[in-house]
PAKE-732329 format. One record per residue: x, y, z of N, C-alpha, C in turn; residue in three letters. Coordinates in pm, whole numbers. Example, Ala and Ser with C-alpha at 12.3 -4.5 7.8 and 13.67 -1.06 7.14 Angstrom:
BEGIN
+--------+--------+--------+--------+--------+--------+--------+--------+--------+-----+
!   n_xx !   n_yy !   n_zz !  ca_xx !  ca_yy !  ca_zz !   c_xx !   c_yy !   c_zz !   r !
+--------+--------+--------+--------+--------+--------+--------+--------+--------+-----+
!   1319 !   -569 !    780 !   1230 !   -450 !    780 !   1320 !   -330 !    780 ! Ala !
!   1285 !   -225 !    708 !   1367 !   -106 !    714 !   1290 !      3 !    787 ! Ser !
+--------+--------+--------+--------+--------+--------+--------+--------+--------+-----+
// end
This chain:
BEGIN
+--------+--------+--------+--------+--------+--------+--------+--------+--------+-----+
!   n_xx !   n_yy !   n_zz !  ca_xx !  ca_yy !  ca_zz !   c_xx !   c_yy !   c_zz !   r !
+--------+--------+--------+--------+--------+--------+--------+--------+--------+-----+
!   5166 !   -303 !  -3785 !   5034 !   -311 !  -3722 !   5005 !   -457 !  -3687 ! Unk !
!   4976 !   -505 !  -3576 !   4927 !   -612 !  -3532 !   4815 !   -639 !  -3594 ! Unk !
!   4814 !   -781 !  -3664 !   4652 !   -828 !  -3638 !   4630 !   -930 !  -3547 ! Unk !
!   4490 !   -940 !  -3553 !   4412 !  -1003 !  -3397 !   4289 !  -1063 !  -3472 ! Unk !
!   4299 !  -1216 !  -3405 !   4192 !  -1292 !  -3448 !   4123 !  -1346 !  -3316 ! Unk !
!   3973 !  -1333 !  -3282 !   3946 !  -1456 !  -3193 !   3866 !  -1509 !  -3221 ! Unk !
!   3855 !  -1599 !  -3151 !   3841 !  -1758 !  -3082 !   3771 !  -1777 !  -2969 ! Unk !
!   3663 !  -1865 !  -2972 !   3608 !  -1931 !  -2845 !   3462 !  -1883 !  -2797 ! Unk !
!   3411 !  -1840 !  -2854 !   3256 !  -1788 !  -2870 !   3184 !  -1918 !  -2863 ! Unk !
!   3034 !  -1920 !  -2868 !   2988 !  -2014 !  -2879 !   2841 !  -2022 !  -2768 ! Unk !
!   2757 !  -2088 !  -2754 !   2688 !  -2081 !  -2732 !   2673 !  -2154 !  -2607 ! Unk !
!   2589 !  -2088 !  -2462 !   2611 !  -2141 !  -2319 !   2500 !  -2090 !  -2229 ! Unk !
!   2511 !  -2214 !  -2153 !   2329 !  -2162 !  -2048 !   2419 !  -2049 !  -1979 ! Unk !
!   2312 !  -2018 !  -1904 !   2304 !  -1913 !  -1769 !   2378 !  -1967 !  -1727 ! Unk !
!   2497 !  -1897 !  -1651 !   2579 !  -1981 !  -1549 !   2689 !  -2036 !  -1585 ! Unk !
!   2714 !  -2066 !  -1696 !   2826 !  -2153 !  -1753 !   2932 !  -2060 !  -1803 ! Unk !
!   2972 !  -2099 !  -1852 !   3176 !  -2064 !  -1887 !   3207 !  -2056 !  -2015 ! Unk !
!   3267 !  -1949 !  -2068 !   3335 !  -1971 !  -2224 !   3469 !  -1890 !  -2171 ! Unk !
!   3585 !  -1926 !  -2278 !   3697 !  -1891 !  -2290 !   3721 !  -1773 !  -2443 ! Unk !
!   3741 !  -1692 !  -2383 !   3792 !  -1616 !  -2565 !   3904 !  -1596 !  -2572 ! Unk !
!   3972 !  -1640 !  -2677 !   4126 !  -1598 !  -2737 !   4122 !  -1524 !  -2805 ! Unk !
!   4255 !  -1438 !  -2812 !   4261 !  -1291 !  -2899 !   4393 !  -1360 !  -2984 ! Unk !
!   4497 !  -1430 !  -3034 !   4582 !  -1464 !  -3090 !   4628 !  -1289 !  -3178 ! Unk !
!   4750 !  -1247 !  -3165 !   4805 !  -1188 !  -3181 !   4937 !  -1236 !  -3316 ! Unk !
!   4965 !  -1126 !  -3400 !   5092 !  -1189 !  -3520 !   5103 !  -1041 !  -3586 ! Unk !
!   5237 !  -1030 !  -3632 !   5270 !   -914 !  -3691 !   5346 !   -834 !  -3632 ! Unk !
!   5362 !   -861 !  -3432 !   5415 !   -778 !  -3341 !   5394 !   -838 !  -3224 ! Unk !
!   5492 !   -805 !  -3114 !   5474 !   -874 !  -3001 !   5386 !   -788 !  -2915 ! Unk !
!   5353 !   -814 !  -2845 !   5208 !   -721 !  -2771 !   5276 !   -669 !  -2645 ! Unk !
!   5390 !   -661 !  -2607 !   5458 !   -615 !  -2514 !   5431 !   -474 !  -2497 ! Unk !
!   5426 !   -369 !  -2582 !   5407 !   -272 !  -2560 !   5264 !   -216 !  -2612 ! Unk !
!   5159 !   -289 !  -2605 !   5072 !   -228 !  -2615 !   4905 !   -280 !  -2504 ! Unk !
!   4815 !   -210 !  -2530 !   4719 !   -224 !  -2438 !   4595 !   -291 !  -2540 ! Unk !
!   4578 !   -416 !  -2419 !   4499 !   -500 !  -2503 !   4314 !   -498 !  -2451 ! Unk !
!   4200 !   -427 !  -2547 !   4123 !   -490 !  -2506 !   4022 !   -576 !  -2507 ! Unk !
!   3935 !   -572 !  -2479 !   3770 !   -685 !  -2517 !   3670 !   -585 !  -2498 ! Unk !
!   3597 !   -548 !  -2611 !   3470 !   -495 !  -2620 !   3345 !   -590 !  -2713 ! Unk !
!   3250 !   -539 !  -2633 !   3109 !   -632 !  -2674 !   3031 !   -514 !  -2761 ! Unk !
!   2948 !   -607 !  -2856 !   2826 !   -506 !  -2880 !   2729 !   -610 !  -2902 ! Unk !
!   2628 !   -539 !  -2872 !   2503 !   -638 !  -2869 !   2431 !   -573 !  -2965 ! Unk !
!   2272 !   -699 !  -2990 !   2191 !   -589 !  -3073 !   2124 !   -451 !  -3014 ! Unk !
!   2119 !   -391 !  -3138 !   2087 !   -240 !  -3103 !   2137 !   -176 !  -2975 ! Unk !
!   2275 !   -187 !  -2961 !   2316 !   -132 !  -2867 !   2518 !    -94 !  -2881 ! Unk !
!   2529 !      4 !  -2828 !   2671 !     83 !  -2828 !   2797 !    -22 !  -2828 ! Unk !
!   2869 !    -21 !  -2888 !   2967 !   -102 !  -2818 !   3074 !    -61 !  -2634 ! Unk !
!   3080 !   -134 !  -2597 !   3114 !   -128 !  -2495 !   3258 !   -183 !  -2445 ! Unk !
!   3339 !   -113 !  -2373 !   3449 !   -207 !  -2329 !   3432 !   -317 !  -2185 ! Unk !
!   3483 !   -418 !  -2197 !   3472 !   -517 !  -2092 !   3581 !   -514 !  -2025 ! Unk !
!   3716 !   -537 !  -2060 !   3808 !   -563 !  -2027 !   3933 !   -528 !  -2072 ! Unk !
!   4038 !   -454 !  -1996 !   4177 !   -407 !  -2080 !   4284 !   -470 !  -1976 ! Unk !
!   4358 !   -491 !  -2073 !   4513 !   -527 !  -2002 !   4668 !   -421 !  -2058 ! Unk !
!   4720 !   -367 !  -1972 !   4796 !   -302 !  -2037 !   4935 !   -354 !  -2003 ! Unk !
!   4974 !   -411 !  -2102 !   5045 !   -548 !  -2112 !   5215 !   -494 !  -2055 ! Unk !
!   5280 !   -378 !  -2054 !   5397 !   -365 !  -1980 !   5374 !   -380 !  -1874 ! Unk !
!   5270 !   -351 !  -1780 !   5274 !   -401 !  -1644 !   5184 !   -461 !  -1589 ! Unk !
!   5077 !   -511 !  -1722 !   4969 !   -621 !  -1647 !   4860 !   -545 !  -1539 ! Unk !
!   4815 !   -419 !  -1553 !   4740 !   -347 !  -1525 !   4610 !   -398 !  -1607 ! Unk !
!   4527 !   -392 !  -1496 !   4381 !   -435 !  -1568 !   4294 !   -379 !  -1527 ! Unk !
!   4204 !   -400 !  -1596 !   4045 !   -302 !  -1599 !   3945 !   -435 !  -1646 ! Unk !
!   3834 !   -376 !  -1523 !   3710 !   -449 !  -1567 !   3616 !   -336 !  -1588 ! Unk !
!   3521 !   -373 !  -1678 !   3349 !   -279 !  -1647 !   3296 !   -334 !  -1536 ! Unk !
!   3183 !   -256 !  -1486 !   3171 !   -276 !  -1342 !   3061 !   -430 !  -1372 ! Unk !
!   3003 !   -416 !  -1517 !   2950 !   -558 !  -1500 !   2978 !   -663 !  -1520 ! Unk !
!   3110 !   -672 !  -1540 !   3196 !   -786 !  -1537 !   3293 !   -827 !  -1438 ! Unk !
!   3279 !   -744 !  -1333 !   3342 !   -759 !  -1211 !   3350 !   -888 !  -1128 ! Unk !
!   3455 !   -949 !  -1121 !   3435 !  -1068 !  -1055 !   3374 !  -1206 !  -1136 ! Unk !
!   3343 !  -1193 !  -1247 !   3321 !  -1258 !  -1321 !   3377 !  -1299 !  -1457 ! Unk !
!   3471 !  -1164 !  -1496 !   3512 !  -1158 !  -1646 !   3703 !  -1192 !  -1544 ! Unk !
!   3794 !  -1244 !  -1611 !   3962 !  -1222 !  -1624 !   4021 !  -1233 !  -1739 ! Unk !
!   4052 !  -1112 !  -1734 !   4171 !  -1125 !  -1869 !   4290 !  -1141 !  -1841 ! Unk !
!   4358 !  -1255 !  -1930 !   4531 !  -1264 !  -1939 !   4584 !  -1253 !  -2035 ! Unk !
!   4676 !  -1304 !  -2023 !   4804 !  -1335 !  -2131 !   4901 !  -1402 !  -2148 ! Unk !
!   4915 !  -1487 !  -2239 !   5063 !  -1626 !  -2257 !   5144 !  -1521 !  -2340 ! Unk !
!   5233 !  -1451 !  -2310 !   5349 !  -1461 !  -2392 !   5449 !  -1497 !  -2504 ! Unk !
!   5431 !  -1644 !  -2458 !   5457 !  -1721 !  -2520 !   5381 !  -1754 !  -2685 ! Unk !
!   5260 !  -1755 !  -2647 !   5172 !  -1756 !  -2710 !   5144 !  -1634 !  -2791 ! Unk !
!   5201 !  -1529 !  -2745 !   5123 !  -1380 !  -2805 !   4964 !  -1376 !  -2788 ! Unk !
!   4928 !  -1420 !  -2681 !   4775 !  -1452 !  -2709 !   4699 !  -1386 !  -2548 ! Unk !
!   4613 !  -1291 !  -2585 !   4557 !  -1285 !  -2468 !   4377 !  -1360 !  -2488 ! Unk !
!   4355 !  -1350 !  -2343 !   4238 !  -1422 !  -2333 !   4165 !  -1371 !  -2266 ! Unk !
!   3988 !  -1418 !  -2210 !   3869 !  -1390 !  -2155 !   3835 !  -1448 !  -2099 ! Unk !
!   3852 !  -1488 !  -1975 !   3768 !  -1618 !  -1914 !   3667 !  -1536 !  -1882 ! Unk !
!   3533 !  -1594 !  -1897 !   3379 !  -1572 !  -1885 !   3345 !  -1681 !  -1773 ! Unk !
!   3309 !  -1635 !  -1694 !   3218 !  -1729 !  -1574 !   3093 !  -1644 !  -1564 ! Unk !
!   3009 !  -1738 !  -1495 !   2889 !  -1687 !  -1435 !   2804 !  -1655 !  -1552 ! Unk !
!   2816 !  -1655 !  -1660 !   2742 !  -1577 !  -1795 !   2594 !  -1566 !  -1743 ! Unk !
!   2538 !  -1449 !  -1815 !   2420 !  -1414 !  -1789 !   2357 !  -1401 !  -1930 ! Unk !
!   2251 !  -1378 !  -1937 !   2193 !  -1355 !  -2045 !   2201 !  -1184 !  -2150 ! Unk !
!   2249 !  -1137 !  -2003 !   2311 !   -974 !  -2063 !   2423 !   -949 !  -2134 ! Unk !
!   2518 !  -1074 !  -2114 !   2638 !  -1112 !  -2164 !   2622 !  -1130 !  -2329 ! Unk !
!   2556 !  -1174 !  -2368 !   2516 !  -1191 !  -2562 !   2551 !  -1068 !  -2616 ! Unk !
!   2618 !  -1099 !  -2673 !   2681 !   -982 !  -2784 !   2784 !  -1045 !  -2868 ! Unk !
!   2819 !  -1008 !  -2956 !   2976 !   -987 !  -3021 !   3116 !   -928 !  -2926 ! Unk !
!   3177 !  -1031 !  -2982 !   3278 !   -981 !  -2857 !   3426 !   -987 !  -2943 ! Unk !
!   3497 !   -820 !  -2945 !   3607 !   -791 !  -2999 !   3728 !   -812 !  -2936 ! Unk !
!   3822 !   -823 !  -2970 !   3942 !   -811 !  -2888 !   4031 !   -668 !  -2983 ! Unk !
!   4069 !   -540 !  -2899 !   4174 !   -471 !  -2980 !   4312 !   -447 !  -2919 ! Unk !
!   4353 !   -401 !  -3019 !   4496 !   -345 !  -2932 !   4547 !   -204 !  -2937 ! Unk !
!   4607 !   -135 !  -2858 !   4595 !     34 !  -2936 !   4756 !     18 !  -2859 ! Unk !
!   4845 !     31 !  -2923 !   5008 !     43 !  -2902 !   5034 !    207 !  -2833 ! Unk !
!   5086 !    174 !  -2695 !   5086 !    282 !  -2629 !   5261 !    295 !  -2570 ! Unk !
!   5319 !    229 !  -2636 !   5482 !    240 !  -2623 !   5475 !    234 !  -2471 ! Unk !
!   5595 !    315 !  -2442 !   5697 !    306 !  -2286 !   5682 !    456 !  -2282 ! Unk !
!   5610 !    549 !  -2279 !   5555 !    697 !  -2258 !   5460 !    693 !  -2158 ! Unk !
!   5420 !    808 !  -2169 !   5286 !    834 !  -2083 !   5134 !    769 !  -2036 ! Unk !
!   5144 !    694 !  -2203 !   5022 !    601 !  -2143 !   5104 !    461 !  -2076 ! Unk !
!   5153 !    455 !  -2074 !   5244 !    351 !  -1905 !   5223 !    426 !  -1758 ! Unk !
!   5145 !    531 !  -1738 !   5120 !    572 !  -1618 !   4981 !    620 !  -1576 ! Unk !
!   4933 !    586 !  -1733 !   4764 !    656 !  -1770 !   4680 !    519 !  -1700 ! Unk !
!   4581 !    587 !  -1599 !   4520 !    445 !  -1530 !   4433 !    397 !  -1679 ! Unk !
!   4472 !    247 !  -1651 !   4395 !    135 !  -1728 !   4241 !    221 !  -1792 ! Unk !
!   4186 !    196 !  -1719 !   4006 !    203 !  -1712 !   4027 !    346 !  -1841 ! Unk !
!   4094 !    471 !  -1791 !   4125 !    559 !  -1964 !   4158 !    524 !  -2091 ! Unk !
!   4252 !    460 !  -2070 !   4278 !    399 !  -2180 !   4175 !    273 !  -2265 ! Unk !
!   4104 !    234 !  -2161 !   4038 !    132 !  -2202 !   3858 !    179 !  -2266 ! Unk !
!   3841 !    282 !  -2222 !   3704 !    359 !  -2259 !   3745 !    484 !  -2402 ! Unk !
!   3882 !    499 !  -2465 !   3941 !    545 !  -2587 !   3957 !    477 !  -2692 ! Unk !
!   3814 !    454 !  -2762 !   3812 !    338 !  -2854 !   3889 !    384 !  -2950 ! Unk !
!   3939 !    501 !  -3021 !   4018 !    586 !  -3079 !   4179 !    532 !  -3115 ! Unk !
!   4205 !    520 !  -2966 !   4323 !    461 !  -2964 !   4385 !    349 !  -2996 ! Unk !
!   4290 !    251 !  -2983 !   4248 !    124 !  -3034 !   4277 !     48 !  -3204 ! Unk !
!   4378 !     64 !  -3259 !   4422 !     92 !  -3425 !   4351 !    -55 !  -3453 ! Unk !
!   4415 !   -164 !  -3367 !   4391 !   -314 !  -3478 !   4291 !   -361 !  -3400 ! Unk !
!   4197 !   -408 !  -3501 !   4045 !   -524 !  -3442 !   4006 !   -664 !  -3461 ! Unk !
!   4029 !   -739 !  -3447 !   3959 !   -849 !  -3456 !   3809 !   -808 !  -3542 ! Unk !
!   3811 !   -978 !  -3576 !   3712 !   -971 !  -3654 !   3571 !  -1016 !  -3577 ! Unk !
!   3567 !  -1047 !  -3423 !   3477 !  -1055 !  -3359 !   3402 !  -1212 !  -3317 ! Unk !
!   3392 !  -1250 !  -3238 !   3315 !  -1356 !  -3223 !   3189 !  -1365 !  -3112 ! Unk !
!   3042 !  -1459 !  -3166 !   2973 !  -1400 !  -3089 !   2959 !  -1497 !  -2996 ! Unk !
!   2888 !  -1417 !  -2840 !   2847 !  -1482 !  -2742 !   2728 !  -1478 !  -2715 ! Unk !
!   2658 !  -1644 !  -2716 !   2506 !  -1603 !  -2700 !   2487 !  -1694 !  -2552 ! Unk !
!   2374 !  -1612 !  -2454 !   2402 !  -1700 !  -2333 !   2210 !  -1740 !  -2331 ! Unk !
!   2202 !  -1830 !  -2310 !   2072 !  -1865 !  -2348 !   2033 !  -2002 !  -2277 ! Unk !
!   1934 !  -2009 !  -2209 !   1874 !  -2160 !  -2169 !   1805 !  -2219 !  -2264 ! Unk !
+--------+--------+--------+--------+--------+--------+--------+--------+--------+-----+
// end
């Protein structure tokens, strides 16, 4: 089982930029689908962003469109969040998971499914928060 730590939260006006790292150990992330979900107060958790790392298939929520990118160093075992534009809707806790979907069927399952199956999702981070605030 992979664990997953992140990194890079922190506190930012309207408008400005944070970076989140997911650092990965225990397994190489090659075969599995990586994502970023938020939860805010009193409210659902949500997915933001998935990468499904054999072929770099990605998914945004529609309110992070154009604003949120997720990658990945390899090298690093580490995927990431670049945050632009932050809004004030953006504040929440922000997870990174991974749900190991081998070289089968979910390799042909569009992103955005896989990424709304929190189920599937085995290892979590322990969360870091984002507060966007003037």
């Amino acid at each position: 089982q992979v664990q997953l730590v992140e990194s890079g939260g922190g506190l930012v006006q309207p408008g400005g930029s944070l970076r989140l790292s997911c650092a990965a150990s225990g397994d190489t992330l090659d075969y599995y689908a990586i994502g970023w979900f938020r939860q805010a107060p009193g409210k659902d958790r949500e997915a933001v962003s998935c990468m499904r790392n054999v072929d770099g298939s990605t998914y945004y929520a529609d309110s992070t469109k154009g604003r949120f990118t997720i990658s990945r160093d390899n090298a690093k075992n580490t995927v990431y969040l670049q945050m632009n534009s932050l809004k004030p809707e953006d504040t929440a806790v922000y997870y990174c998971a991974a749900a190991h979907i081998g070289v089968g069927a979910w390799t042909i399952t569009p992103v955005q499914v896989i990424c709304v199956m929190e189920a599937l999702f085995g290892s979590w981070g322990q969360g870091t928060q984002v507060t966007v605030s003037s």
